[in-house]
C-alpha angles and dihedrals in degrees: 000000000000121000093244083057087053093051090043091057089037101051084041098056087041099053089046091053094047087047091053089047090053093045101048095024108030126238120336104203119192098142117107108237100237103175137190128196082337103308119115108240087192085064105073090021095067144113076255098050091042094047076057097054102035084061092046095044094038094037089059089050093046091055096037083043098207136060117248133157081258089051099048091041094053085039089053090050092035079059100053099041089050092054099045083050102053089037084060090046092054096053086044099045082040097045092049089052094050083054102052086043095055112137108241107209095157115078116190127184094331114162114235144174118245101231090171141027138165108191089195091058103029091222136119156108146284142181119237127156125253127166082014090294129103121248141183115239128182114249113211131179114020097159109179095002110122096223131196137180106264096017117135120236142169102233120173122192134106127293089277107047122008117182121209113257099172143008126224120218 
């Protein structure tokens, strides 16, 4: 077995088992944050960066199976090209994470279901659905509005007091 076969299986093992980390364990961060005009040099010069490139440099050896001036140039390529991809990959896959994960505080015009109500007080709560979860919320000031357990109604308002502005029959 040739050396650029043994980096290919190593950084491979070693990037599945850093993404498994990530994925079960969360970010492990040891690089040094060295930017520049605002791009983060420790970014693409990681363990990260360099397990990319390893299986780029070491993945063009393997198929072209020897190692010539030609092999190592189009590794070496292979390499770089391999690490600014997957370094693209990462900020597309995380800032659509970022995305799907916003924090919603303004609520406009969300059904709910009235789960609790005290007419004396005029006070309650209701469940409505936020971050594709449901949630209880305090409903405060329904003047005038007739309100059951179970009932459906529109409310607006923010994450911490909605008030009914609508029922639905």
């Amino acid at each position: 077995m040739a050396w650029y076969e043994i980096v290919l299986i190593a950084s491979g093992i070693l990037f599945f088992l850093s993404t498994l980390i990530s994925l079960f364990f969360g970010e492990i961060d040891i690089d040094a944050d060295l930017s520049i005009d605002g791009f983060l040099l420790s970014d693409i010069i990681s363990f990260k960066g360099l397990l990319h490139f390893a299986i780029g440099f070491s993945l063009v050896l393997t198929l072209m199976q020897e190692v010539t001036t030609l092999s190592v140039t189009c590794g070496v390529i292979c390499g770089i090209a391999f690490v600014f991809v997957l370094y693209y990959l990462y900020k597309v896959l995380y800032a659509k994470l970022q995305q799907s994960m916003k924090y919603t505080d303004e609520i406009k015009e969300m059904e709910a279901e009235v789960y609790f109500w005290n007419e004396n007080q005029k006070i309650g709560e209701v469940f409505i659905t936020l971050e594709g979860r449901p949630v209880t919320v305090t409903l405060q000031g329904a003047e005038g509005f007739k309100l059951e357990k179970g009932q459906k109604i529109k409310v607006s308002g923010t994450r911490k007091a909605v008030h009914p502005i609508e029922l639905n029959h």
